[in-house]
N, C-alpha and C positions, 0 to 999 in steps of 0.2 A: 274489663273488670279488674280490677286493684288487687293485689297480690293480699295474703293473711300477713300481721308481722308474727314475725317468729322469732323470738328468747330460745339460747341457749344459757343455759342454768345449770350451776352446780363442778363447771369443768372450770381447769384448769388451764388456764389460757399461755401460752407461750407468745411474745411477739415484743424481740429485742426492739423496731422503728419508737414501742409507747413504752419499754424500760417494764412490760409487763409478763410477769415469771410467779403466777399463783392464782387464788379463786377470782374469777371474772362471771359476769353476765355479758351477754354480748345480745344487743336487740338489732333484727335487720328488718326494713324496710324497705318496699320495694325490693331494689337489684342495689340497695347500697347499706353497707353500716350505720346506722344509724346511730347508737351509743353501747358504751362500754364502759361499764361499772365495777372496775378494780373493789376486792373482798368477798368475802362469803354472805354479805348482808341481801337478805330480800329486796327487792325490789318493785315499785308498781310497773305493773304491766299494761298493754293498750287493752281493749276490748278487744274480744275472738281473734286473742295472739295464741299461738301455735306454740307450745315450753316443748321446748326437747330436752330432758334429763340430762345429763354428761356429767352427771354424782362419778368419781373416781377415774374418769376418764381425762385426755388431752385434750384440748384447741389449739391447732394452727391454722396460721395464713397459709392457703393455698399452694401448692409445691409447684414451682415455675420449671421448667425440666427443656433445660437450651441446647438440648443437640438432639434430636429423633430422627428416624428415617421413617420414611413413610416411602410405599409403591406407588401410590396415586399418586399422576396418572401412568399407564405401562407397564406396572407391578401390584395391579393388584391382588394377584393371586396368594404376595405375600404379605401386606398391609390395604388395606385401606385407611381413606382418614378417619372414617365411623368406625372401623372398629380400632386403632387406636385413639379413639378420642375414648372408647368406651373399657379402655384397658387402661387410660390414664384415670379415667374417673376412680377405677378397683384400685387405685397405686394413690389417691389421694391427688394427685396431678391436676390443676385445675387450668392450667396453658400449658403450651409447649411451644417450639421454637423449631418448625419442620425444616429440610435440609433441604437442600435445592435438587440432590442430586436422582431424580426421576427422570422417566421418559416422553417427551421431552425435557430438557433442564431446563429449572425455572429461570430464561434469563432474559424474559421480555415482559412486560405490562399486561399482556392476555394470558398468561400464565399464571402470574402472582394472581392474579381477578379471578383465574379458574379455583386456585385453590381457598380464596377467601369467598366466592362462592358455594364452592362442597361443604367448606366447616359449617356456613352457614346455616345450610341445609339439613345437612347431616349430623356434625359433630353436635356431643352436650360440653366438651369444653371450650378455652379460647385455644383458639390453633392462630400461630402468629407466624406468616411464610419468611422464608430467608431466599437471598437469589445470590446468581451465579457472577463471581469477579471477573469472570471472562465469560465471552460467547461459547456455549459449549462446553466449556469447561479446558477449551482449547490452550488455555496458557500467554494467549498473543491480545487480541480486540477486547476491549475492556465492555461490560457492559454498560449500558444506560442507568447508572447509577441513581441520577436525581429524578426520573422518571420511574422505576424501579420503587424509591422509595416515597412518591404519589401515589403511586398505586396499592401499598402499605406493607411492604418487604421490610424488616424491623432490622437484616444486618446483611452483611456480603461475607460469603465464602465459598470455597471449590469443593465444598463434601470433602470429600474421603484424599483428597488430592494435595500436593501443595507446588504451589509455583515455583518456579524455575528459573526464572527468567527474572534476576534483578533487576533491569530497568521497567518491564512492566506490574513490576509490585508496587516498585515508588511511585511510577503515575497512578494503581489505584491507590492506594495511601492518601496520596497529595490529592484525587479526586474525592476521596470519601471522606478525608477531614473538612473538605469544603460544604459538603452536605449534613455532617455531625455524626456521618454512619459510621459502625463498627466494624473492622477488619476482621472475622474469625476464623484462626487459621488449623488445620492440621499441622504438625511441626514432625515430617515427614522424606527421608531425603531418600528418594524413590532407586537410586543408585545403592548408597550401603545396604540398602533393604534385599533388593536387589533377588532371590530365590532363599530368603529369609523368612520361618516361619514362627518361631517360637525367640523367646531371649536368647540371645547369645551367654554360651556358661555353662556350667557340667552340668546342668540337668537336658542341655540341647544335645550334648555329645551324649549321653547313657543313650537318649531315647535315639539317636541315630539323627535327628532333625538339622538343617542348616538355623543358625544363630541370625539374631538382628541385634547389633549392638548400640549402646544406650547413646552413642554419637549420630545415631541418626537421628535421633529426634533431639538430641543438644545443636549440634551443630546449626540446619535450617531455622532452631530460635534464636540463635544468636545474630543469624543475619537476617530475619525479619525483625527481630529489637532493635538494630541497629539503624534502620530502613525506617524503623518507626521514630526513634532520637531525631533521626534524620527531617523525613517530614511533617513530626510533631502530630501523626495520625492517633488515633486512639485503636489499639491492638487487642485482640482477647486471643491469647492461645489457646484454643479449644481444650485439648486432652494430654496433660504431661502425666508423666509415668516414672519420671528419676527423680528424686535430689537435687543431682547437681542440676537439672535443669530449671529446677525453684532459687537456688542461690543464682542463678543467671539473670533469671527474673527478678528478681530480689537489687540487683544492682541498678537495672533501670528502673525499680518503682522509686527506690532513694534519689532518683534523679528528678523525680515530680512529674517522669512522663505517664502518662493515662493508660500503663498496661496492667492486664489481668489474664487471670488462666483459672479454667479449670481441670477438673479431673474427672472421670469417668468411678462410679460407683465399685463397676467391679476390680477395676488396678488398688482400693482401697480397704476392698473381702478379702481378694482371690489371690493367688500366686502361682509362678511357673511350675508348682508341685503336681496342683488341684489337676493338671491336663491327664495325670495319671497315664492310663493305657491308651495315649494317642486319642482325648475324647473331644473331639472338633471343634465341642459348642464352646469349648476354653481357647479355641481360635481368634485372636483378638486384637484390633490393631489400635493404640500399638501394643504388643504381645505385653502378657501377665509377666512381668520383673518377679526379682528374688522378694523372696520377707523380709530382707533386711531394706529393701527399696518401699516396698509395700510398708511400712510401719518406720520409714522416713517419709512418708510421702502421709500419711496420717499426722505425725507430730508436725509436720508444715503445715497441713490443714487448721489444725489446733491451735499454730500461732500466729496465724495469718497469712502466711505464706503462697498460700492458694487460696480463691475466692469463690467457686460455686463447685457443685456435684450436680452433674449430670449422669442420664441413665447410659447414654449412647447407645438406643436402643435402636438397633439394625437388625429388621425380621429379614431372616433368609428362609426359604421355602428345603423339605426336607432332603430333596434330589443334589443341595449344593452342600449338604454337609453332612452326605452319606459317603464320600471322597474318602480317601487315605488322608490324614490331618494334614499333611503337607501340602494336598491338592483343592482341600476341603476351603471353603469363602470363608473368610473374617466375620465377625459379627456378632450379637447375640442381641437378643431382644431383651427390656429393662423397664418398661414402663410401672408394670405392677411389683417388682421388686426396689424399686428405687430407695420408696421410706425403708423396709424392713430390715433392708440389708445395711441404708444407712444407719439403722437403732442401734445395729451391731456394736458400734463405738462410739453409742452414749451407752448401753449396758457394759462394755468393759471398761467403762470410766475413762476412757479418750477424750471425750469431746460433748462439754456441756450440752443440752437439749435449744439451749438458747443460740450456740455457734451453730447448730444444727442448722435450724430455721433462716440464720442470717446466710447460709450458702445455699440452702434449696429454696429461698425464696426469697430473703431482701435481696441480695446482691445481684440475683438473674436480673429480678426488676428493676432493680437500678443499673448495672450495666448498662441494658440494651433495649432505657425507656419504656418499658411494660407497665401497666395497668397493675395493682396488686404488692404481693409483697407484702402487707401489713393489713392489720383488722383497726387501722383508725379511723374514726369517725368521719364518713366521707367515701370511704374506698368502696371498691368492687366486694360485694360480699361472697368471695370465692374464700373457701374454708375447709377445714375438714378436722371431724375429730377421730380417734385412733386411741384404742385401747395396748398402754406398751407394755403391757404382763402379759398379755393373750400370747400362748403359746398356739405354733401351726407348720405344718409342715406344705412346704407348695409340692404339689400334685401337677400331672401335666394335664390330667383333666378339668383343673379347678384354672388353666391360663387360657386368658378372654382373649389374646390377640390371633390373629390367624394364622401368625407361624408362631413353632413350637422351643426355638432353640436357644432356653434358657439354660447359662451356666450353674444355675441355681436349683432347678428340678431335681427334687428329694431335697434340698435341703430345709433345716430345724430353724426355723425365727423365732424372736420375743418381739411380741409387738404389730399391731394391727387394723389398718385402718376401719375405720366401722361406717360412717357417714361421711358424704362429699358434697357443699353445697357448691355452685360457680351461675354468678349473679341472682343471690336469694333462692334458686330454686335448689333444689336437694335432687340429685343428679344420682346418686348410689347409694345406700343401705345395705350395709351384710348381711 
């Protein structure tokens, strides 16, 4: 039986791909866009079409969200892919970009099948798998990249980890530009980090903690960009956190090579202050930098500097970050804070509602080839609209995912998703 079409009416559509920033209709048929009708003017509509209001409210294209952890399989106890597929729906999220780094790692062909089986099954969003640039995560045997990505792996990276071993980088590199795949790296140099827990810098020394200084995650980009100059791969720095580590970047984009970076949501909220009284869930790699990195690392956002926001949401279960903060696991979960926290800095006048949308959703989709990304006629009709005056406060009772250890619990938002459609169907309602 054939789906109803459904007209949204009356909203205000966001989506830099069609130059459209004002009143829209947007008719979907099927699982695809059907047309979009820039102005506030009426329109005819099909028979037994389905109008959904969005009088004073937003429309965006679907928030693509490229870095997540999920437990499935081995950890479920702290994610599964159903319920963050159902924590991305509450977060407007309509794909994501799972990590490899579960139990087993995802670094063979019945792996990647097992997880694009569960989403299937399971999840209401698109869940898009990533696999592992080495077996295991080992640093040495490179994985089966071109097989890997037959079986529908969308990029290669080591999770939480980063290589080591300069000559087995350049041969993946050199292997993954042969296949058009994306390198996504951590920019992590596992040595200066070393019994580092928080920034390096007087707020590490007050609170008694060991420092991680902003060389370690400069440095290891400097030699994967160069690695990448080198074999002309195409590069995405997962998660920078300094400055100077965007003017780094910034020198080989001027060179015309194919790199990108982004940023993690919370290194763009939060900072080394917010850990307060040793509070774990601000345990975060890499660690929350000062304000004055925190609001450079914004203004590069702003000018292009950096190219997507991701949630990098890592659920950890409550037994690993009931630790002393020193001993306590890295991580925090971000699905369902990702939009709100990003509104942050279009309500403080940072960052157009349009730059918005081009790093939570064109540029993921363009990156790393995804489906999405725009509401033009044709596409995936994964959507969502979102009330940005709604005032709310997150509650830990009101978070869908199965672990709890949001840096963001109690805090005050403006802004709020309300509907989530992903392929025509409407997936969440608040």
């Amino acid at each position: 039986m054939a789906k109803r079409a459904v007209a949204i009416i009356g909203g205000h559509l966001v989506d830099p791909v069609q130059g459209i920033d004002g009143p829209a209709t947007i008719l979907v048929r099927g699982n695809r866009i059907e047309a979009v009708h820039a102005g506030g003017h009426r329109i005819a509509l099909p028979d037994d079409c389905l109008e959904i209001d969005a009088s004073g409210k937003h429309v965006f294209p679907g928030l693509i969200d490229a870095r997540v952890h999920v437990g499935e399989p081995g950890g479920e106890h702290r994610e599964t892919i159903a319920s963050a597929s159902r924590a991305a729906a509450t977060g407007g999220v309509t794909g994501f970009i799972m990590m490899p780094d579960t139990d087993p790692v995802i670094d063979d062909v019945s792996l990647v099948d097992f997880v694009r089986r569960a989403a299937r099954d399971t999840a209401s969003v698109n869940v898009y798998p990533s696999a592992a640039i080495t077996k295991g995560f080992g640093g040495s045997e490179l994985s089966e990249f071109g097989l890997l990505q037959e079986a529908g792996a969308v990029m290669l990276t080591e999770g939480r980890y980063s290589l080591r071993n300069n000559l087995t980088l350049k041969r993946a590199m050199t292997y993954a530009r042969d296949f058009g795949l994306v390198i996504a790296k951590e920019t992590n140099d596992r040595d200066l980090t070393s019994n580092g827990v928080m920034n390096d810098g007087f707020s590490a020394t007050l609170l008694g903690l060991s420092g991680i200084p902003r060389e370690a995650e400069i440095i290891p980009l400097e030699r994967d960009l160069r690695i990448a100059a080198l074999t002309r791969a195409t590069y995405h720095a997962a998660k920078l956190s300094t400055p100077e580590s965007v003017r780094t970047l910034a020198i080989y984009k001027d060179r015309g090579l194919d790199v990108t970076a982004g940023i993690s949501v919370n290194h763009l909220s939060l900072n080394e202050n917010d850990i307060g009284r040793y509070r774990t869930f601000f345990r975060l790699s890499p660690p929350l930098r000062s304000e004055e990195d925190r609001q450079g690392m914004v203004e590069a956002l702003a000018a292009g500097g950096l190219d997507i926001i991701v949630s990098s949401h890592d659920p950890q279960d409550v037994d690993t970050k009931r630790y002393p903060f020193a001993e306590a696991a890295d991580g925090a979960i971000g699905l369902e804070t990702l939009f709100p926290a990003s509104l942050r800095l279009y309500h403080s006048g940072q960052l157009t509602l349009s730059r918005l949308v081009e790093c939570l959703s064109v540029n993921p989709a363009r990156i790393f080839g995804l489906p999405g990304g725009t509401l033009t006629p044709g596409s995936p009709a994964d959507l969502m609209i979102a009330d940005l005056d709604e005032p709310w406060v997150l509650d830990e009772k009101q978070i869908i995912s199965r672990s709890k250890n949001s840096p963001f619990e109690g805090a005050r938002f403006t802004g709020r998703v309300l509907q989530t459609m992903v392929a025509g169907d409407i997936i969440y309602t608040k």
